[in-house]
C-alpha positions in Angstrom: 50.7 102.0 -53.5 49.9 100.0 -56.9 48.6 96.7 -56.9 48.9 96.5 -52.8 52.8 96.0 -53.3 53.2 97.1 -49.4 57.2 96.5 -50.0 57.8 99.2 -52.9 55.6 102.3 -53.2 55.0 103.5 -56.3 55.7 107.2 -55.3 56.7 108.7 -52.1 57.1 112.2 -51.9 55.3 115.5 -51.2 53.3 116.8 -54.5 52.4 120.5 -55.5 50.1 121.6 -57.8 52.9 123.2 -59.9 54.2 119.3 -60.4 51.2 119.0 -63.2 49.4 115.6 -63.4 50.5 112.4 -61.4 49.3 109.2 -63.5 49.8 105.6 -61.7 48.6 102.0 -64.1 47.6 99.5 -61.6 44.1 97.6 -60.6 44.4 98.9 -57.4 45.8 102.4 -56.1 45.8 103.6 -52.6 46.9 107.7 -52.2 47.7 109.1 -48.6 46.5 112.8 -48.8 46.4 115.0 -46.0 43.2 116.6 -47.6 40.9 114.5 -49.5 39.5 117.9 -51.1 42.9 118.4 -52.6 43.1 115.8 -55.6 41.2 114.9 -57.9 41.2 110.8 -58.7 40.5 109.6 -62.5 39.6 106.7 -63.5 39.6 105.8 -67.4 39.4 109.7 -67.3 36.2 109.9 -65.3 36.2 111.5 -61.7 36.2 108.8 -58.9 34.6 109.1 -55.8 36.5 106.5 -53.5 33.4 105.7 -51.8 31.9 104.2 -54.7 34.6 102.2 -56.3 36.5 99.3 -54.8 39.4 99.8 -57.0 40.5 103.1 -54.9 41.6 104.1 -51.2 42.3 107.2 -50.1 43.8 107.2 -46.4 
């Protein structure tokens, strides 16, 4: 989801690694993963750790 628009999601479906790079705009992103330890999250090209920035859920 982008922006918390519960209604639309801004992708929804399975990604592989052979997809390449996934890039959402929004003040707010929430990813579903089944394992955290598979993506990596940017942030103005820095690596986010979702733990430390209010901007980003991971479920």
């Amino acid at each position: 989801m982008v922006d918390n628009e519960v209604l639309k999601p801004a992708f929804e479906r399975w990604i592989s690694p052979a997809d390449g790079t996934v890039e959402f705009r929004g003040q707010h992103i929430t990813v579903r993963v089944l394992d955290r330890d598979a993506v990596q999250i940017k942030k103005n090209g820095k690596l986010v750790d979702d733990d430390d920035d209010d901007d980003v859920t991971v479920e």
